[in-house]
C-alpha positions, -999 to 999 in steps of 0.1 A, spaced: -234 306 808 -230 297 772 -198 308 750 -224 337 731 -227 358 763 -197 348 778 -181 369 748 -208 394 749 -200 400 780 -165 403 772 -170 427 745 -188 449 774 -154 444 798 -133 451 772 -149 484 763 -160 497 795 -129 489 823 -89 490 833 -73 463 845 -58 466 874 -20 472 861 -33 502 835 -53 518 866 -18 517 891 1 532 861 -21 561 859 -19 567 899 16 567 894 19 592 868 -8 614 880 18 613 915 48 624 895 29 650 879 17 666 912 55 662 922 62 681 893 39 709 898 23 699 858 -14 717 864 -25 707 832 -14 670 831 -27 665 868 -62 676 857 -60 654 824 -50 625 841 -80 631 864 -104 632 846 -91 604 825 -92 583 862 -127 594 864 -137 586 834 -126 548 839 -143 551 873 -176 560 855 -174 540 825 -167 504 851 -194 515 873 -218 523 844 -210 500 817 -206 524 797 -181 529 763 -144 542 777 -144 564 744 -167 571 715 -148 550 694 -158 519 706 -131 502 682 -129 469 658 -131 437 677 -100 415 670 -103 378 687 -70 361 694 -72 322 703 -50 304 721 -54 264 729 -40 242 756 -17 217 747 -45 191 752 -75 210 740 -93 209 706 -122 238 696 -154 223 702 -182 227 673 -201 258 664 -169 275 686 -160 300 659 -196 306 650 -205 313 686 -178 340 691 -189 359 661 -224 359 677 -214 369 713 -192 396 693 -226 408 678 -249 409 709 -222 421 727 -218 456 703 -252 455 707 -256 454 742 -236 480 749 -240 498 722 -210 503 702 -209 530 680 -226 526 643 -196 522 617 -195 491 592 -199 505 558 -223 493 536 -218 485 501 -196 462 476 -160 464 480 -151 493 459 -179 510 473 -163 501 512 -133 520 498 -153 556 491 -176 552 517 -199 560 490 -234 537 502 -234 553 540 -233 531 575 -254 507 590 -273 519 616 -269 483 637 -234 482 658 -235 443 653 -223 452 617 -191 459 629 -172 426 617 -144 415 639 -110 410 617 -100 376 613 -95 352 640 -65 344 650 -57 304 668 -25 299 686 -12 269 709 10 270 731 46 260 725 73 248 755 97 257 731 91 290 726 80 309 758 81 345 742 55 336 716 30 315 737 18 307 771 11 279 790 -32 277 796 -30 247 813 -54 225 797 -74 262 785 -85 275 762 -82 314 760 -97 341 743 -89 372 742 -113 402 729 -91 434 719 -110 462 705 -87 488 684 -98 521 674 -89 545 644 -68 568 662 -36 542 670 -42 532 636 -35 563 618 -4 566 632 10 525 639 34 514 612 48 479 605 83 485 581 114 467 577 146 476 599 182 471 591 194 453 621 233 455 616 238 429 643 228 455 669 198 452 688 197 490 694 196 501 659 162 483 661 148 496 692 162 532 681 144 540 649 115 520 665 119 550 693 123 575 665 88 558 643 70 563 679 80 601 683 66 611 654 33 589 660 32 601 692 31 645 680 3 632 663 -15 613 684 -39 633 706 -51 607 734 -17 607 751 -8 595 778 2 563 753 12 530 758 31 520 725 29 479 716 56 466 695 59 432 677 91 421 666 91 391 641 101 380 604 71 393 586 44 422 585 18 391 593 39 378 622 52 413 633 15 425 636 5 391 655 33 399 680 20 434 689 -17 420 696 0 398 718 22 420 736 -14 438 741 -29 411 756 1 401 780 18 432 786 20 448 820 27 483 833 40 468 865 60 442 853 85 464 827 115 446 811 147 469 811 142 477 772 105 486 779 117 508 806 142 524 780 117 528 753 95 547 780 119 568 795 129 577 756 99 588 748 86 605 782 113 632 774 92 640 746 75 664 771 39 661 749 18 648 782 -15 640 791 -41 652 760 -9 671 744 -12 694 774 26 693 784 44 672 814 64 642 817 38 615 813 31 608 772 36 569 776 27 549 806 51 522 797 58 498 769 45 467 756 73 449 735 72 416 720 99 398 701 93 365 684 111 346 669 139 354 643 154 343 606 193 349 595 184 378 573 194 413 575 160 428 585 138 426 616 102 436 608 89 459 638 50 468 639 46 496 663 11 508 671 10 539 701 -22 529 720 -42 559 732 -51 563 770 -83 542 768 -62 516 753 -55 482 753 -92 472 753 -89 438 763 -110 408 784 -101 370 784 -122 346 785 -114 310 799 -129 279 789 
């Protein structure tokens, strides 16, 4: 299969399924909320179960907002990217929005005219442009940041809608030398997010790094490798933090408004500031599939 529908086909996993971590995680809360007599957030969680189920089975679109493809590259220590390899991605991203079909929303006109929305849409999904690609490589000395792909190369196809969006913020924080005055008004940044949100239950992904750029970066990635049944104690804290919230499933009450955490801290500068980009992922979210080559 050529690298064109290899990431069409992505673009259709990415949008359409769970893995297999997201899909435990909402088994387990929908369990606690039928220990916990929560009516409302056991029929939410549900349907949200059975919407997955029907979306996988159907190839169809987990959510309306089929979302803004974002393409994270990451190369083996021995590999190189062959020719036409960017060019090819951007047209697998196209048929793929195609295929499936995501929903019409590139914005025609020149830049200022972008801005006001002023010239209407295009009717094709393929005009959705993905944001810039990003290319990584893997780095023995810093584990946290990379991965080892073996001789791989990997990409990974995230696709982020508008609703995480409005409410994610990448700011400065004053670290004091105390690692939980950082994860604290992180904690406090996600409460508010989280009031506002809507599509709870959430999965918040935080990037922790030494600028916006890199801070941002560090969140995609803690999309792409975080797991909801492999939590680090300060995920686990963030989680239960937030789960006392009591917003629940679709805002309807109960104990599940996050799922877990994905955190991801890079590395770090003597300075007095930590940059943290925080961005509370809604219940179809992280859309993600990897492709191997």
């Amino acid at each position: 299969m050529s690298l064109i529908n290899k990431i069409a086909d992505g673009v259709i996993k990415a949008s359409t399924t769970y893995s297999q971590d997201r899909i435990d995680g909402f088994k387990r809360a929908l369990k606690l909320e039928e220990e916990l007599s929560n009516d409302n957030a056991v029929w939410a969680l549900e349907q949200m179960i059975r919407n997955e189920s029907i979306a996988s089975l159907r190839k169809l679109p987990l959510c309306d907002d089929t979302g803004i493809p974002h393409i994270l590259v990451e190369l083996g220590e021995n590999r190189s990217l062959p020719e036409g390899f960017i060019r090819d991605i951007k047209e697998g991203l196209k048929q793929g929005l195609d295929d499936l079909p995501g929903r019409p929303m590139a914005v025609k006109g020149n830049p200022l005219e972008r801005i006001e929305q002023s010239k209407g849409l295009y009717d094709e999904p393929s005009m959705m442009l993905p944001a810039p690609i990003s290319i990584d490589s893997f780095d023995k000395n810093n584990r946290s940041y990379s991965r080892d792909l073996e001789n791989q190369i990997h990409i990974h196809i995230l696709l982020l809608g508008g609703g995480p969006e409005i409410r994610s913020k990448t700011y400065r924080v004053y670290h004091q030398h105390d690692r939980k005055i950082v994860i604290n008004e992180t904690i406090d940044w996600l409460k508010e997010s989280l009031k506002m949100l809507g599509c709870t239950p959430s999965i918040p992904a935080i990037g922790i790094g030494r600028s916006h750029y890199e801070a941002s970066h560090l969140m995609l990635k803690a999309m792409v490798y975080g797991n909801l049944n492999y939590q680090s104690n300060t995920e686990n804290f963030i989680t239960n933090e937030l789960n006392k919230l009591n917003i629940g499933p679709m805002g309807l009450k109960g104990h599940t408004t996050v799922l877990g955490t994905f955190l991801n801290i890079g590395p770090q500068r003597a300075s007095g500031v930590r940059i943290v980009c925080a961005r509370p992922c809604c219940f179809v979210e992280p859309r993600i599939s990897t492709i191997k080559i």
